[in-house]
C-alpha positions as CSV (number, residue, x, y, z in Angstrom):
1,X,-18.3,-3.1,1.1
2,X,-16.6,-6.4,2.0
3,X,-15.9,-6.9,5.8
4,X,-11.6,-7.4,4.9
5,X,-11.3,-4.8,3.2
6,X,-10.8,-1.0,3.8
7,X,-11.3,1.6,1.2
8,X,-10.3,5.2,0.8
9,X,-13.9,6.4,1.8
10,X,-13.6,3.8,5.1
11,X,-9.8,5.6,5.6
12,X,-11.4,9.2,5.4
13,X,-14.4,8.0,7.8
14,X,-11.7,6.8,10.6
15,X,-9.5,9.2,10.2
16,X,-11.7,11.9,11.0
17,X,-13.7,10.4,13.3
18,X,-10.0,9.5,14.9
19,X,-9.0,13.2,14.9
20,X,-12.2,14.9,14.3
21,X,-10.9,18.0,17.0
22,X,-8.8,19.1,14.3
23,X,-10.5,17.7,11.2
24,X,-13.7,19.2,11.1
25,X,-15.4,17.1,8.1
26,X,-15.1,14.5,5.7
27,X,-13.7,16.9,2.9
28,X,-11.0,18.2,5.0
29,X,-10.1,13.7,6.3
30,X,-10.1,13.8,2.6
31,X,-7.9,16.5,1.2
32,X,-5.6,15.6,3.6
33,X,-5.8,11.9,2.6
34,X,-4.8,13.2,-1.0
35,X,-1.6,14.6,0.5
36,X,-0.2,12.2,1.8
37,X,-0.5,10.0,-1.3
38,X,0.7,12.9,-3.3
39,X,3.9,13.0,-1.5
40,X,4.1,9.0,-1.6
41,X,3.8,9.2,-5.5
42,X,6.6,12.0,-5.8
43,X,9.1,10.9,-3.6
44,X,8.4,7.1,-4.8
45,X,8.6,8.2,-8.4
46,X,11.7,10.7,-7.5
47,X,13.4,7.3,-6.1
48,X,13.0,8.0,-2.6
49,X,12.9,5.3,0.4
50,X,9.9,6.4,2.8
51,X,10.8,5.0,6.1
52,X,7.4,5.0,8.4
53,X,9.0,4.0,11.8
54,X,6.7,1.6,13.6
55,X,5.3,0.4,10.2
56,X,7.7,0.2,7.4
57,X,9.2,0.8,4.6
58,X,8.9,1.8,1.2
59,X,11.5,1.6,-1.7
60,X,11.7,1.3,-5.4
61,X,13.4,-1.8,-6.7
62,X,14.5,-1.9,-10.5
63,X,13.4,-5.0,-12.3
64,X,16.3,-5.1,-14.9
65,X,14.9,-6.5,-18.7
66,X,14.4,-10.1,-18.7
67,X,13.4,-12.8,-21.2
68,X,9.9,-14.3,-19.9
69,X,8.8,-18.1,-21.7
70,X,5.6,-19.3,-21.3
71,X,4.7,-22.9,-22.4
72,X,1.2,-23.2,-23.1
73,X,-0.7,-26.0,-21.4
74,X,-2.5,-27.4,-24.7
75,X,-0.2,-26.4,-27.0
76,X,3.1,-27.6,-28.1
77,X,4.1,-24.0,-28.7
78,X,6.5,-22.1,-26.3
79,X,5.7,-17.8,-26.1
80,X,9.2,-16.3,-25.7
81,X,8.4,-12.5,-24.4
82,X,11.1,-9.7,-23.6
83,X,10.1,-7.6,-20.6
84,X,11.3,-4.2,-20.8
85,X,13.3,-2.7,-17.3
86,X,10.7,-1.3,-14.8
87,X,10.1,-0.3,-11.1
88,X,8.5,-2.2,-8.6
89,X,7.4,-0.6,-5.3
90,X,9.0,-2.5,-2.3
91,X,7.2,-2.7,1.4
92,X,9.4,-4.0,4.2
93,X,7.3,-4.1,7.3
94,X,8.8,-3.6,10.7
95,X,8.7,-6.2,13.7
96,X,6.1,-3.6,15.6
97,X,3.8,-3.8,12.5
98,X,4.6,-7.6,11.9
99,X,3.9,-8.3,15.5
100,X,0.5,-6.6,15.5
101,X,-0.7,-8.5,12.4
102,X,0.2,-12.0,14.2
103,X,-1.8,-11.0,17.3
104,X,-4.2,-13.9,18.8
105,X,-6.7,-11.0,19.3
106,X,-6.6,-8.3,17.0
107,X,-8.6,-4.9,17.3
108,X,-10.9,-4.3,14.3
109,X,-10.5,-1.2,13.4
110,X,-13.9,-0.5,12.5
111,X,-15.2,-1.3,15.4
112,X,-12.8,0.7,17.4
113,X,-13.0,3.5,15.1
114,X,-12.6,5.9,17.9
C-alpha cells in the first residue's frame, strides 16, 4: 500500500475504527461503505447533483459529440476521430474542503485514525 494513497479496505479500517460504538466490525464499515456508493451511482446516473456541504459537489456534465484530430509525431498522417456525446462526472469542492487541503500542517489521517 503506497503511503498517498487510500483504498476502500483503508476507508472501511477508519471508518470503523472512527465509529466502531455503532459499527461493530469490518463487514458491517463495509456494507455500509457499499451504500453509500450505491446511492452515488444512482442518483449520479439518474442525473442528480449530490451536494456534500463542507466538501462538495457532484454533478454530471454532458460532453456533446466532438471531432478529435491527432497528428502523429513521426508521421505525416493526421487521425481525425468522432467522439460520440457522453457524461462526465463533475466535483466542485467547497472553500472548507479547499482550505483544509492548503493547510501548512495537515493531519494524516492514518495516523489520526481515531
Amino acid at each position: 500500500m503506497k503511503d498517498d494513497k487510500i483504498t476502500k479496505i483503508d476507508f472501511i479500517e477508519i471508518l470503523q475504527k472512527k465509529v466502531g460504538y455503532i459499527i461493530k466490525n469490518k463487514n458491517e464499515a463495509n456494507k455500509i461503505f457499499n451504500t453509500i456508493i450505491e446511492i452515488f451511482q444512482r442518483a449520479l446516473s439518474s442525473n442528480y447533483t449530490i451536494e456534500l456541504r463542507g466538501f462538495g459537489t457532484f454533478s454530471i456534465k454532458t460532453i456533446p459529440e466532438h471531432e478529435r484530430v491527432w497528428k502523429l509525431k513521426y508521421d505525416k498522417c493526421v487521425q481525425e476521430k468522432t467522439i460520440p456525446e457522453y457524461k462526465s462526472v463533475k466535483f466542485k469542492p467547497t472553500n472548507t474542503l479547499l482550505e483544509k487541503i492548503n493547510e501548512k500542517e495537515p493531519q494524516d489521517v492514518k495516523k489520526n485514525e481515531v
